[in-house]
C-alpha positions in Angstrom: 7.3 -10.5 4.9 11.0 -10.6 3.7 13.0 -7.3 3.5 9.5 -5.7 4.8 11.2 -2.8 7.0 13.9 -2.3 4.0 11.1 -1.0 1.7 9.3 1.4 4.3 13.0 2.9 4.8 13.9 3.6 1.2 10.2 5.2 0.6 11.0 7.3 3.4 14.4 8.9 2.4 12.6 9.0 -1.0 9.7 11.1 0.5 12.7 13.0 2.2 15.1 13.6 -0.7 12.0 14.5 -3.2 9.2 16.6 -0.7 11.1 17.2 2.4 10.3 15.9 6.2 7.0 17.6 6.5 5.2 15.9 4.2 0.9 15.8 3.8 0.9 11.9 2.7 -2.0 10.0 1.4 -1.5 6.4 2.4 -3.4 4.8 0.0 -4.9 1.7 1.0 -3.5 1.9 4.1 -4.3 -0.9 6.1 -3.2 -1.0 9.5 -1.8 2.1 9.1 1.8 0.8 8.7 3.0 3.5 6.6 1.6 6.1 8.6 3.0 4.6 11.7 6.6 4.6 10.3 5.8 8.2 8.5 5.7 9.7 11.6 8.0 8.0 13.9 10.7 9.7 11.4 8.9 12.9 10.5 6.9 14.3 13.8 5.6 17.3 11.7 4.1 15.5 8.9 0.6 14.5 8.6 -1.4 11.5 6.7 -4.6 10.6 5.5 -5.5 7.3 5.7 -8.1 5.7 2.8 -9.1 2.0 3.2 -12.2 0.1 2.9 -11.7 -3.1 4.8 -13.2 -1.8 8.1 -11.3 -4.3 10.7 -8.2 -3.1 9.5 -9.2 0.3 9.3 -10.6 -0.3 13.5 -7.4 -1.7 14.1 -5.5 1.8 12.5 -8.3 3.9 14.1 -7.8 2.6 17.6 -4.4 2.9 17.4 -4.1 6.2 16.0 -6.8 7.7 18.1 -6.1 11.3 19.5 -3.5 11.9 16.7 -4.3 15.1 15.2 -1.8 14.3 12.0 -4.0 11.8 11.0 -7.2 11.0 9.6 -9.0 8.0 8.3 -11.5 7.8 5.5 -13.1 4.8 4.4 -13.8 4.8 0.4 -13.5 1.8 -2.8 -10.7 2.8 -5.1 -12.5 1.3 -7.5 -15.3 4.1 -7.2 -14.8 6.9 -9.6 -15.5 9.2 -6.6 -13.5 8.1 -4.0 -11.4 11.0 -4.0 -14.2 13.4 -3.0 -14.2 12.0 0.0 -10.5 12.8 1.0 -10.5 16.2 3.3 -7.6 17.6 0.8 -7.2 18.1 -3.1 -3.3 17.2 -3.1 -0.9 15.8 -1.6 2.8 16.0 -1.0 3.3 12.4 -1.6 1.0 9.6 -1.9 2.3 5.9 -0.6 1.0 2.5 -1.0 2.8 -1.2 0.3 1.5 -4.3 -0.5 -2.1 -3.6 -1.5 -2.5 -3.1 -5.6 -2.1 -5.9 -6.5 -5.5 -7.0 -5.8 -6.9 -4.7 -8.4 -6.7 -5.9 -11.9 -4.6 -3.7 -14.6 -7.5 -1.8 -16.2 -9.0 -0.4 -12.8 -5.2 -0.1 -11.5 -4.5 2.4 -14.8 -7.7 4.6 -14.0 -6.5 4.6 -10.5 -3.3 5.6 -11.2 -5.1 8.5 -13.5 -6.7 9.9 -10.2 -3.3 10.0 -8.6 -1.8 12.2 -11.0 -4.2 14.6 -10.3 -3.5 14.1 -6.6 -0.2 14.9 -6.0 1.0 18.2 -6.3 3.5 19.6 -8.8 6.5 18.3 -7.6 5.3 15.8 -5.7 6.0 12.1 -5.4 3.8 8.5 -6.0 5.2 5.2 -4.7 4.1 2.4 -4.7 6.1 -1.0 -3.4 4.3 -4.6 -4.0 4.3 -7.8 -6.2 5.1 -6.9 -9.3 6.0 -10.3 -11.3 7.8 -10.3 -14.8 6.5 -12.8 -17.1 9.5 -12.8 -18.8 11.2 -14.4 -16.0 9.4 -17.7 -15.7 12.7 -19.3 -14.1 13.6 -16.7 -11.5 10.1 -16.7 -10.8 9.9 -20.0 -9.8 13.0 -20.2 -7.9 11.8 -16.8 -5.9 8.8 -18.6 -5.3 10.1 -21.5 -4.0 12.5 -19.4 -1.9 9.6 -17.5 -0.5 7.6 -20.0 0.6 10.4 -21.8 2.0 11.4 -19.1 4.7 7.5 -18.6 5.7 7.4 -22.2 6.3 10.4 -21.6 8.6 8.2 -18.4 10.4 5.2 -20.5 10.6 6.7 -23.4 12.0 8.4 -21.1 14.9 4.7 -19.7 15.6 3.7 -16.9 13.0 0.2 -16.8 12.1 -0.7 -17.2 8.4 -3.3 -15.0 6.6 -6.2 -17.2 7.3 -5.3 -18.0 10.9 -4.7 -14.3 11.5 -8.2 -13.3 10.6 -9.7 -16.4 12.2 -8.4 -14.5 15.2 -9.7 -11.3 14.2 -13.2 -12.8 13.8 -13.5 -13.7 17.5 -11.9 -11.1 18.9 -14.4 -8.6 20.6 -13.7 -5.9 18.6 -13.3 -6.8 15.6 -15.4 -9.2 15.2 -18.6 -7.4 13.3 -15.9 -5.5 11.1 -14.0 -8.7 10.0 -17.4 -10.1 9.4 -18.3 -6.9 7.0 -14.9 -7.2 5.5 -15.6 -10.6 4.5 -18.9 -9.8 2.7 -16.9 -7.0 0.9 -14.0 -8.8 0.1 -14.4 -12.5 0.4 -11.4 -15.3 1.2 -9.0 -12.6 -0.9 -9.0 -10.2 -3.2 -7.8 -11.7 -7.2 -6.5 -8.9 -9.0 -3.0 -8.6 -11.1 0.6 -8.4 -10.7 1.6 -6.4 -13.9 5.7 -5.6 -14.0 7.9 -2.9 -13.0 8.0 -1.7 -16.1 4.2 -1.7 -17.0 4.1 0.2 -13.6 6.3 2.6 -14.8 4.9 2.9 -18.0 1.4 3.3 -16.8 2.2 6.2 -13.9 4.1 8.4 -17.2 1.4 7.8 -19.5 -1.2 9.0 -16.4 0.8 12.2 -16.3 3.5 11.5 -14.1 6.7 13.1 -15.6 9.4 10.3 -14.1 8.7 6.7 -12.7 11.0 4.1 -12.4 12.0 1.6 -10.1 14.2 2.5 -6.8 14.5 -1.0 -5.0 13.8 -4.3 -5.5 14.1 -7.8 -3.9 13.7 -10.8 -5.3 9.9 -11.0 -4.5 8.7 -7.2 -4.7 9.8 -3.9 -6.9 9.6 -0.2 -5.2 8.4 1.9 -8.2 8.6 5.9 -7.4 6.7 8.4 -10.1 7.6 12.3 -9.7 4.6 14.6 -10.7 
């Protein structure tokens, strides 16, 4: 993913300038734990909580995180009004996301963003960095589009895995292979969900309760939106 170590670095000296460096993150879908990884490669002293519900990517974050007391996994739907019962704390420093909303569509994504605000603490920072496409752009879209495709073409053709070969992997691989099968019964091929704008981002995380969001990087494909409790 293009520019994908550029984002992780400007939501870190965002979670430094705003919170400090020992943060208590909730990495919201988490995945892998990618966030978490980087988190704590730059801040030793903070700790995260890790909420997913795809559980081969949550084995993969598990087993690689294992024995770290700074961080805990708990498996919960976002789109359950209860999830956050399940989390082991009732705020947060700073709650971070990367390319994962976007497979909820806008009404679940505003009720969502609702929870968060009660969340994270007074003070306290939201970001969230993903597709965010503006329709008013139909031109630059295209053009990104085109662009985008082009350069993973390029990493494919020099060996990269695409999704689907990735998970084809995942699916025979000893491990993983009962929790890929569960994730596809929970998830299917992919998730189809929305890519509102920056702006309706923005918009959204103020009218949840958030005092300031805006955008704090960009690149041609993806938007870094931060929101200040």
């Amino acid at each position: 993913m293009p520019d994908r170590e550029e984002r992780f670095r400007v939501m870190l000296d965002m979670v430094e300038a705003v919170v400090g460096p020992k943060p208590r993150v909730l990495d919201l879908a988490c995945g892998t734990g990618s966030i978490t990884d980087r988190l704590l490669k730059r801040f030793p002293e903070a700790t995260s909580t890790g909420v997913d519900l795809d559980p081969a990517l949550l084995a993969i974050a598990e087993g690689y995180f294992d024995g770290d007391e700074r961080v805990t996994f708990v498996t919960a739907d976002l789109k359950d009004p209860a999830w956050a019962a399940r989390l082991p704390h009732d705020s947060y420093d700073a709650v971070l996301t990367a390319t994962a909303l976007h497979w909820l569509h806008s009404e679940p994504l505003t009720a969502l963003y609702g929870q968060l605000a009660g969340l994270v603490r007074h003070g306290g920072v939201f970001m969230n960095a993903d597709h965010m496409i503006d329709e008013t752009t139909p031109a630059i879209n295209a053009a990104e589009r085109a662009q985008r495709h082009a350069v993973m073409d390029r990493e494919k053709t020099g060996g990269a895995l695409d999704w689907a070969e990735w998970w084809a992997l995942a699916a025979k691989a000893p491990v993983l292979a009962e929790p890929t099968a569960r994730r596809y019964e929970i998830y299917g091929e992919h998730a189809d969900g929305d890519m509102p704008s920056p702006r309706w981002h923005a918009d959204t995380l103020r009218a949840a309760g958030f005092a300031e969001a805006r955008t704090v990087w960009a690149s041609p494909s993806d938007t870094l939106v931060l929101a200040v409790k």
